[in-house]
C-alpha positions as a Markdown table, in Angstrom:
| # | Residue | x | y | z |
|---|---|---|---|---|
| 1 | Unk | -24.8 | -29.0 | -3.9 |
| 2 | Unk | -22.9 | -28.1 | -0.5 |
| 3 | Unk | -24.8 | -27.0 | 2.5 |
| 4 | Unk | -24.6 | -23.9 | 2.1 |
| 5 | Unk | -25.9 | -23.3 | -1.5 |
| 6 | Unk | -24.6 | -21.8 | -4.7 |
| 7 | Unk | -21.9 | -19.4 | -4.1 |
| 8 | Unk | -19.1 | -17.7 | -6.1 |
| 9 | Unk | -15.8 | -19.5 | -5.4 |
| 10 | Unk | -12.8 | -17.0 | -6.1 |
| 11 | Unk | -12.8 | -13.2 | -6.4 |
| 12 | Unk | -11.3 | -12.5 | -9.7 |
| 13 | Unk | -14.3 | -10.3 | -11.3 |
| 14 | Unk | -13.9 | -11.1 | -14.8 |
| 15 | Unk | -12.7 | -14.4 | -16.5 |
| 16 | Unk | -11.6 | -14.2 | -20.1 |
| 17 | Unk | -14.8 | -14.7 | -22.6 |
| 18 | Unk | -14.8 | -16.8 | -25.3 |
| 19 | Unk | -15.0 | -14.4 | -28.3 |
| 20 | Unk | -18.4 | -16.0 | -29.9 |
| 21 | Unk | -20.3 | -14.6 | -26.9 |
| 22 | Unk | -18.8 | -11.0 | -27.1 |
| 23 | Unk | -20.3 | -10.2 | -30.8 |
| 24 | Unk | -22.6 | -7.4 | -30.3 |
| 25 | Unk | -26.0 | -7.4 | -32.0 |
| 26 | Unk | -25.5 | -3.9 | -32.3 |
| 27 | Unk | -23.9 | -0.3 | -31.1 |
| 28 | Unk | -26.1 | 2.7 | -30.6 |
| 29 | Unk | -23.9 | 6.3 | -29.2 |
| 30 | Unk | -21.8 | 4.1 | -27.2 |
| 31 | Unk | -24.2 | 1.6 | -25.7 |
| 32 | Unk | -23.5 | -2.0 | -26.4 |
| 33 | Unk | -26.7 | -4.3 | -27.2 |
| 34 | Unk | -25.7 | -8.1 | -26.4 |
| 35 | Unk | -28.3 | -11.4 | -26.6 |
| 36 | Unk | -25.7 | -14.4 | -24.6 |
| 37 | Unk | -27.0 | -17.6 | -24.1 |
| 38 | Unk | -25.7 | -18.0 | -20.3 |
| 39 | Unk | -27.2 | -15.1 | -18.8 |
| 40 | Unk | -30.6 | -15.9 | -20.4 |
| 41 | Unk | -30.8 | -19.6 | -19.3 |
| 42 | Unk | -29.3 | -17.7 | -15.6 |
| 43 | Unk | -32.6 | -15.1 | -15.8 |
| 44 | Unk | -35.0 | -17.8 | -17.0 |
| 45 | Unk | -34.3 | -20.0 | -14.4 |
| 46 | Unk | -34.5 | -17.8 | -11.6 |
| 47 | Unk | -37.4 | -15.9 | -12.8 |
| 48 | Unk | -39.2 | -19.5 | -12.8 |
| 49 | Unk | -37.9 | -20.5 | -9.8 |
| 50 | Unk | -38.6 | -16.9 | -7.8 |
| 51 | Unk | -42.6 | -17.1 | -8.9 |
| 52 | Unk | -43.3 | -20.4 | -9.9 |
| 53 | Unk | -45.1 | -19.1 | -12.4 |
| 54 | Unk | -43.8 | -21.8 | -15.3 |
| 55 | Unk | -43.4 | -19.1 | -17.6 |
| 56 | Unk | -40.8 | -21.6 | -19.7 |
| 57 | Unk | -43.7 | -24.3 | -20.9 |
| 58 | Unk | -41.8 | -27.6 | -21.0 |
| 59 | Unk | -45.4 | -30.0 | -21.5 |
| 60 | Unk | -44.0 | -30.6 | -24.9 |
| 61 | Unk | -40.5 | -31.1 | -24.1 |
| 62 | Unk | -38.5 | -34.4 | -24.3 |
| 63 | Unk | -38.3 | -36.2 | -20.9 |
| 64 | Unk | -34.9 | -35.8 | -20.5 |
| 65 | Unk | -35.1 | -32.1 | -21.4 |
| 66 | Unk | -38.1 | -31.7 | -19.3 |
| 67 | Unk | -36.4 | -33.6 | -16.0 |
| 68 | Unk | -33.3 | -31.6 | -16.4 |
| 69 | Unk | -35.1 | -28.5 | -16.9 |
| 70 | Unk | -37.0 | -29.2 | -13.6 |
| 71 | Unk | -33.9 | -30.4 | -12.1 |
| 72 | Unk | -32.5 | -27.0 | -12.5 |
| 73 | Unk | -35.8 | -25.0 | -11.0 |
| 74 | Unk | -35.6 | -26.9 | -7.7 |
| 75 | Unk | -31.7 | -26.1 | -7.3 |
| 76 | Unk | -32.2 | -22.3 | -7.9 |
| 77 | Unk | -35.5 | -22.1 | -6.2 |
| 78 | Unk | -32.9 | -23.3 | -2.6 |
| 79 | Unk | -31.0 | -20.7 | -2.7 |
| 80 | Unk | -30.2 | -18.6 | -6.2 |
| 81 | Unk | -33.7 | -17.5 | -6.8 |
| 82 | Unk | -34.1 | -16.4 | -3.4 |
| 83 | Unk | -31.6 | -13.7 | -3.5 |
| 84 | Unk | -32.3 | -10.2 | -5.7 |
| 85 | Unk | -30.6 | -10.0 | -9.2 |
| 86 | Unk | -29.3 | -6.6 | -8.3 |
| 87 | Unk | -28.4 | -6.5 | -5.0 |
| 88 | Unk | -28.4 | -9.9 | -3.5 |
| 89 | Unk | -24.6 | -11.4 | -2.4 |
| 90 | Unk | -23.0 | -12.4 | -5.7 |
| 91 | Unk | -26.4 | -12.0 | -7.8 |
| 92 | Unk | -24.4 | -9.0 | -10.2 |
| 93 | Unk | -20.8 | -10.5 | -10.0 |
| 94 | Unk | -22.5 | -13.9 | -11.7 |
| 95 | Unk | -24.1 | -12.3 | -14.5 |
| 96 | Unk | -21.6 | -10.2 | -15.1 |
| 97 | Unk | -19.4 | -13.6 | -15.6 |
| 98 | Unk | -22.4 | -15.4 | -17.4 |
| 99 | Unk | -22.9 | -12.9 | -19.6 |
| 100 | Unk | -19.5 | -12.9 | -21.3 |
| 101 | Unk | -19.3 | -17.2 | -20.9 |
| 102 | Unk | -18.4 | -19.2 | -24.1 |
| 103 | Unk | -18.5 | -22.6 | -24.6 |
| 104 | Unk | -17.3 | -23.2 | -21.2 |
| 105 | Unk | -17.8 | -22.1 | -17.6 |
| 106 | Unk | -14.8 | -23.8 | -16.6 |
| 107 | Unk | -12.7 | -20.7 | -15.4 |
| 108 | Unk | -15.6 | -18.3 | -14.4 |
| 109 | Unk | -15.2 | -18.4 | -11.0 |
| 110 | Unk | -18.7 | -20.5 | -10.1 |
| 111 | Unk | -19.0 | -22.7 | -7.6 |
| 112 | Unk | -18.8 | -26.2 | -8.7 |
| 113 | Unk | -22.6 | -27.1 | -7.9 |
| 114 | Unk | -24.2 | -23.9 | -10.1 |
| 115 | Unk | -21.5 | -24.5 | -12.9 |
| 116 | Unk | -22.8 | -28.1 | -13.1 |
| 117 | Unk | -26.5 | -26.9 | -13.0 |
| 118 | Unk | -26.1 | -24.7 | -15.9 |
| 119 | Unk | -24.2 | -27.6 | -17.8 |
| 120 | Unk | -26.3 | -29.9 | -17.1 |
| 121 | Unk | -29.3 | -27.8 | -18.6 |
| 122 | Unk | -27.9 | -25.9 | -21.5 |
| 123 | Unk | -28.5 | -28.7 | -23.6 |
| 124 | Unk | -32.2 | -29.3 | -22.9 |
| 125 | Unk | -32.7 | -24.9 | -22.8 |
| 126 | Unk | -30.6 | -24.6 | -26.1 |
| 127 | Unk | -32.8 | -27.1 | -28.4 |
| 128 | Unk | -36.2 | -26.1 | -27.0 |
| 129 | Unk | -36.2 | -22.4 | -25.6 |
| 130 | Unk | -32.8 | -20.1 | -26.9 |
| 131 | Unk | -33.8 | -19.8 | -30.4 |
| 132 | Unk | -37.3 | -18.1 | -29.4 |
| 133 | Unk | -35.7 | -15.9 | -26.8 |
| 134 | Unk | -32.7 | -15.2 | -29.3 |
| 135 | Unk | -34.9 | -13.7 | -31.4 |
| 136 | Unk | -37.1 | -12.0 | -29.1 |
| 137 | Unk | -34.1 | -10.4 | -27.6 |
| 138 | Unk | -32.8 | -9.3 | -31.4 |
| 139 | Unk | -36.0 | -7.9 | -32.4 |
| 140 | Unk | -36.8 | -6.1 | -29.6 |
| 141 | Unk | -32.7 | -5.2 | -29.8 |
| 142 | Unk | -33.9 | -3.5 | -33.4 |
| 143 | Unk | -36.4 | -1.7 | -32.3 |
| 144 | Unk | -34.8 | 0.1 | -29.6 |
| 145 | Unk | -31.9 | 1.1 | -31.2 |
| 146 | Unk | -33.6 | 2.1 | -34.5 |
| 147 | Unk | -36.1 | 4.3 | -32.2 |
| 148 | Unk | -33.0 | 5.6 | -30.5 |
| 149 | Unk | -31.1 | 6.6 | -33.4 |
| 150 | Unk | -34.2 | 9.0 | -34.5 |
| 151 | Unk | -33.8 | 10.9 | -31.4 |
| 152 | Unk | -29.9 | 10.3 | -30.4 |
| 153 | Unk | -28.6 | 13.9 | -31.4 |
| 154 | Unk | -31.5 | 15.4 | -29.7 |
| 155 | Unk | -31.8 | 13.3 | -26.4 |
| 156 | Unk | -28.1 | 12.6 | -25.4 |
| 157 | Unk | -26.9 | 16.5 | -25.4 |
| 158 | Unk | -29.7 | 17.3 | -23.2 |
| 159 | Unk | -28.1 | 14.1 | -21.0 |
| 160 | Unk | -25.2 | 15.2 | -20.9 |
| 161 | Unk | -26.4 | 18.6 | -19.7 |
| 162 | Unk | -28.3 | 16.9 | -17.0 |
| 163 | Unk | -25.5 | 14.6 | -15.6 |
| 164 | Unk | -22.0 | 17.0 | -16.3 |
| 165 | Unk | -20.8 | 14.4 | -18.1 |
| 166 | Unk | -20.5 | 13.0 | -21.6 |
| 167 | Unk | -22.4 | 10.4 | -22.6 |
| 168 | Unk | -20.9 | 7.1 | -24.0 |
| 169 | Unk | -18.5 | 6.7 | -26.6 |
| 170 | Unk | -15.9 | 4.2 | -28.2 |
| 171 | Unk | -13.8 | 5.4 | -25.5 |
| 172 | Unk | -16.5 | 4.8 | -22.8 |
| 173 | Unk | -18.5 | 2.0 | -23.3 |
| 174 | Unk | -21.3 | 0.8 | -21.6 |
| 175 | Unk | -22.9 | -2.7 | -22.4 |
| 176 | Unk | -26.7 | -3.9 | -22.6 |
| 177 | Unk | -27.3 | -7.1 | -21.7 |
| 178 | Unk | -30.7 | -8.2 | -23.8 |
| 179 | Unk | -32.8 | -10.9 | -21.5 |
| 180 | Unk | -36.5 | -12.0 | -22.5 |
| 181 | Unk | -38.1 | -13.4 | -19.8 |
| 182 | Unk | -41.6 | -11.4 | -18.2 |
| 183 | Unk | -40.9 | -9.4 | -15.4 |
| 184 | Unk | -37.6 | -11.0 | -14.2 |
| 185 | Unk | -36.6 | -7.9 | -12.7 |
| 186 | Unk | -37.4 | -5.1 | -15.4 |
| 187 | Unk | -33.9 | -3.4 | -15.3 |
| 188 | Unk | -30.9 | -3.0 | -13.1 |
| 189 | Unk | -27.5 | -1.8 | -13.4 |
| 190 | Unk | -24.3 | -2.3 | -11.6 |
| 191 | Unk | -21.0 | 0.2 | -12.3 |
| 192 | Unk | -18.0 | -1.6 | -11.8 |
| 193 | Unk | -15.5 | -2.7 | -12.8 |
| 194 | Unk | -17.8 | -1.5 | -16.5 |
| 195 | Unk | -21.1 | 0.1 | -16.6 |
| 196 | Unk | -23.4 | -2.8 | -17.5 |
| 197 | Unk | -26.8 | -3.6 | -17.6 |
| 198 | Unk | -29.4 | -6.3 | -17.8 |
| 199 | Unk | -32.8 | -5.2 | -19.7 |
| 200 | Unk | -36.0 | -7.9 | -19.5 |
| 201 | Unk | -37.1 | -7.7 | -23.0 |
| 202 | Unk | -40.4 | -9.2 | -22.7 |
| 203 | Unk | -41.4 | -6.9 | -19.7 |
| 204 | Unk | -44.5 | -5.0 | -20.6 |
| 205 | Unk | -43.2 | -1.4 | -19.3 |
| 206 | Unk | -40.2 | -1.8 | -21.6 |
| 207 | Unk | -41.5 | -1.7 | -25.3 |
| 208 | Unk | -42.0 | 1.1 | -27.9 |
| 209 | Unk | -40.4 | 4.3 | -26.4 |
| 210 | Unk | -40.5 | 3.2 | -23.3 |
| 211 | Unk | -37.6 | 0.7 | -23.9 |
| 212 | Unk | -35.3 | 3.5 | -25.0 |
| 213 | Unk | -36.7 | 5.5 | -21.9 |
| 214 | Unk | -35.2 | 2.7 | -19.7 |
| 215 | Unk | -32.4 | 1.4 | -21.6 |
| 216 | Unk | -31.2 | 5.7 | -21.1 |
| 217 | Unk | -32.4 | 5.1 | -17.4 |
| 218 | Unk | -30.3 | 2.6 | -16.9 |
| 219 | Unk | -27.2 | 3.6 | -18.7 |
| 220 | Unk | -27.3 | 6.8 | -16.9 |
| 221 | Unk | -27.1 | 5.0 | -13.1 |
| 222 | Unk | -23.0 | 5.0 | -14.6 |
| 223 | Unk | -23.2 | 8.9 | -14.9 |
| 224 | Unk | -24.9 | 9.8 | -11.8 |
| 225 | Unk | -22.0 | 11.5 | -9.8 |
| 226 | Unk | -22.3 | 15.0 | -10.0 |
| 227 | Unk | -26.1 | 14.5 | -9.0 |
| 228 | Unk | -25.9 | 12.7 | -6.1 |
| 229 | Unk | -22.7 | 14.4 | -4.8 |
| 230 | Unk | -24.5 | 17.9 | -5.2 |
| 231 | Unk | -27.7 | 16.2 | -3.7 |
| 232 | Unk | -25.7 | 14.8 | -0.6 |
| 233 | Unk | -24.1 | 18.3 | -0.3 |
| 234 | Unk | -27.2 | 20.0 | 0.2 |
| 235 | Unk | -28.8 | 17.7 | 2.1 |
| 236 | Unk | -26.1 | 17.6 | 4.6 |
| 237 | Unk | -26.6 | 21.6 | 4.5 |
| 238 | Unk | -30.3 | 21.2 | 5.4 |
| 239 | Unk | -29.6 | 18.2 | 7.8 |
| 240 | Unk | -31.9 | 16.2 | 5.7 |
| 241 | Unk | -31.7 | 12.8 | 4.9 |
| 242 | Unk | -33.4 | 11.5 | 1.6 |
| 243 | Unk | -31.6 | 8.7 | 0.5 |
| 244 | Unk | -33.5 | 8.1 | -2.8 |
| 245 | Unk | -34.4 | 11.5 | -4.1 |
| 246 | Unk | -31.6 | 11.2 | -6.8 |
| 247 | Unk | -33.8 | 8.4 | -8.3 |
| 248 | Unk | -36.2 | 10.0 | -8.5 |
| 249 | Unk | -34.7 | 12.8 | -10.1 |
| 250 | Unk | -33.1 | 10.9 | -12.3 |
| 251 | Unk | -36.4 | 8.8 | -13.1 |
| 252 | Unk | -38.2 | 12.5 | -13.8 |
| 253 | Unk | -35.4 | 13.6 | -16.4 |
| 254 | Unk | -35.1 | 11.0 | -18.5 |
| 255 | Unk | -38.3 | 11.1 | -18.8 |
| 256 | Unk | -39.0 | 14.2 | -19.1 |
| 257 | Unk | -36.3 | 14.5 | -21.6 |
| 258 | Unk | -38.0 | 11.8 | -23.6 |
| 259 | Unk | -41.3 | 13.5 | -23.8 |
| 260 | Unk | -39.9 | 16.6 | -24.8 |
| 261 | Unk | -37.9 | 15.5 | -27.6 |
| 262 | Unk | -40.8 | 13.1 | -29.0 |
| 263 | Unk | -43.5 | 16.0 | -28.8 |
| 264 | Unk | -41.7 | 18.1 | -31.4 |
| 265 | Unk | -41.7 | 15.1 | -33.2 |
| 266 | Unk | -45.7 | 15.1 | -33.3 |
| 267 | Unk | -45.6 | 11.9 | -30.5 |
| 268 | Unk | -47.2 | 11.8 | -27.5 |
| 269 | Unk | -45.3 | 9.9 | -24.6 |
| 270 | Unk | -45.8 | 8.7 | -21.0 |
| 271 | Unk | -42.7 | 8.3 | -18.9 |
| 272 | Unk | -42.3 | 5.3 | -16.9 |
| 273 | Unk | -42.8 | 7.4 | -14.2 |
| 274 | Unk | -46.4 | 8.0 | -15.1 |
| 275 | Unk | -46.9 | 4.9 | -17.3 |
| 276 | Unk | -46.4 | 2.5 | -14.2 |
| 277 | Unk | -48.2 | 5.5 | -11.5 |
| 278 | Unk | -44.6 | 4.7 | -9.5 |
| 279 | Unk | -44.3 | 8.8 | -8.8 |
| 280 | Unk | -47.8 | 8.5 | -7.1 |
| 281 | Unk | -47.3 | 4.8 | -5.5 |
| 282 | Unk | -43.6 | 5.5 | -4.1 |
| 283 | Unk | -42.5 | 9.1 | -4.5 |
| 284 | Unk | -45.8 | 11.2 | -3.9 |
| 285 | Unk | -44.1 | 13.1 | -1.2 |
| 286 | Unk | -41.0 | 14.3 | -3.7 |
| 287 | Unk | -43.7 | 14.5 | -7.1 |
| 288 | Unk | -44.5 | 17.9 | -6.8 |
| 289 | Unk | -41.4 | 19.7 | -5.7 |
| 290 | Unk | -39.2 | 17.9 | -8.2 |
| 291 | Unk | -42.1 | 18.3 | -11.5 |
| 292 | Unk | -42.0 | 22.0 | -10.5 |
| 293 | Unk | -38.0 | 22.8 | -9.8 |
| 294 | Unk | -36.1 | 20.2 | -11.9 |
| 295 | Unk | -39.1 | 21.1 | -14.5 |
| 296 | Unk | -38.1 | 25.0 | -13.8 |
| 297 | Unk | -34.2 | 23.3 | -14.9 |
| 298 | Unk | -35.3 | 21.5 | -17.9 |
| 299 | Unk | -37.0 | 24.8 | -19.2 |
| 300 | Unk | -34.1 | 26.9 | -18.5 |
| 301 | Unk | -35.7 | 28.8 | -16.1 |
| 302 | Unk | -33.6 | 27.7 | -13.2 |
| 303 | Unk | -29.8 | 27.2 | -13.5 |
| 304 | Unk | -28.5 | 23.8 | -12.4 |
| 305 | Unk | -27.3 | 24.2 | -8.6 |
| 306 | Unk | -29.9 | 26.5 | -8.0 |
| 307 | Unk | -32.5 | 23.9 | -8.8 |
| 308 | Unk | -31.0 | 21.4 | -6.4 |
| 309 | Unk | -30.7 | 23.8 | -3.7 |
| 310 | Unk | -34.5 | 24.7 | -4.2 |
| 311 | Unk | -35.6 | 21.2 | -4.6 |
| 312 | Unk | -33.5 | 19.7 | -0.9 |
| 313 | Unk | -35.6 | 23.1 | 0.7 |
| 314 | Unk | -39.1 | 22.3 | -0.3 |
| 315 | Unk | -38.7 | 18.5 | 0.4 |
């Protein structure tokens, strides 16, 4: 490895994938579910690097497997694992690469040191760990998109209402990248050059309901415009600055929309909002202004501008 760590070597975003790793486990209203082998062994190893936590138990491995394994923990844990999978330099331009790889990482764009370090390991991850995750990824693939599809025609209008946008369709695509780790980083999303996102399977806020909540959450970061253009608008008006009230706005909706939707189905819900207490923990100061006006907006009591007026003036 050079002195200055594991870095991205050219700038061309996207590298031709092998067409093995672009079968989809499945399609739900425009959403693209995936479970790729590279950009599992990528999120295993720097979750285990990150934390040290040894969530991948190799006791039982072969030594070789086991050494290379280990191997591969020490050179993420010097540099890779110390940067953030969403906004750290490169972190969302390498998974984006990795997650379409084939058989080869030859002409992704890696740095010669990381390209080694996920050769070198494949082997030992493939034979002991990938089948397990596979299908972790695929059955917790199944149960979001069949819990999805009982809702779809219900949810996504209401969306699409929300954000003055469509949502996805096989003209706009947006793809789901399935990881099962524990708490690798939950969710995160990146827009460009495609809307794509990476979803921690095994997280414990992202089961049941609250899988689709967040796979929704996520997609929608790609449909965001209008809301944070009319929120910048009037906050420029009031000559307020609130960088991350159209999170939480967005957070509150989706939500919102989910519980909505699953009460008339006789199913009670907690957002993640709620579920996790991140409204109380991070966004007290906004909780009650946006539960009362974007609430007023979800009930129809409120048109849509007015309610973004209303909600920059009580802030």
């Amino acid at each position: 490895m050079t002195r200055y760590g594991i870095f991205l070597v050219a700038f061309v975003w996207w590298a031709a994938p092998d067409a093995a790793a672009q079968e989809r486990v499945t399609t739900e209203a425009g959403l693209d579910f995936y479970s790729s082998f590279w950009i599992n062994l990528h999120h295993r190893l720097h979750a285990d690097a990150r934390d040290n936590k040894g969530r991948v138990d190799v006791s039982e491995w072969p030594a070789e497997d086991r050494a290379a394994w280990t191997n591969a923990i020490e050179i993420y844990a010097s540099d890779l694992a110390q940067r953030d999978l969403r906004t750290g330099k490169d972190m969302t331009i390498i998974s984006g690469r990795l997650s379409g790889a084939g058989a080869s990482l030859a002409t992704l764009g890696l740095s010669d040191d990381h390209r080694r370090v996920l050769d070198r390991v494949a082997p030992a991850y493939r034979r002991n760990r990938w089948p397990q995750d596979d299908r972790a990824n695929r059955a917790w693939i199944a149960d979001v998109a069949a819990r999805f599809e009982l809702i779809r025609t219900r949810v996504v209008p209401r969306l699409e209402a929300f954000y003055r946008l469509p949502w996805y369709s096989d003209s706009k695509r947006a793809r789901v990248d399935v990881v099962y780790v524990g708490n690798a980083r939950g969710g995160y999303t990146w827009v460009y050059p495609e809307v794509h996102s990476v979803i921690d399977a095994a997280d414990a806020t992202y089961q049941g309901w609250l899988g689709v909540e967040m796979t929704l959450h996520e997609a929608s970061h790609g449909l965001t415009d209008a809301l944070t253009t009319a929120l910048d608008s009037a906050l420029r008006a009031a000559n307020k600055e609130e960088g991350l009230l159209w999170h939480t706005v967005q957070f509150y909706v989706v939500g919102e929309i989910m519980k909505r939707t699953l009460a008339t189905d006789g199913i009670s819900f907690t957002s993640y909002l709620y579920q996790t207490s991140l409204f109380d923990r991070v966004w007290s100061n906004y909780k009650p202004h946006v539960e009362s006006i974007i609430g007023a907006w979800l009930d129809g009591r409120l048109e849509w501008d007015d309610a973004i007026v209303k909600l920059v003036a009580a802030i």
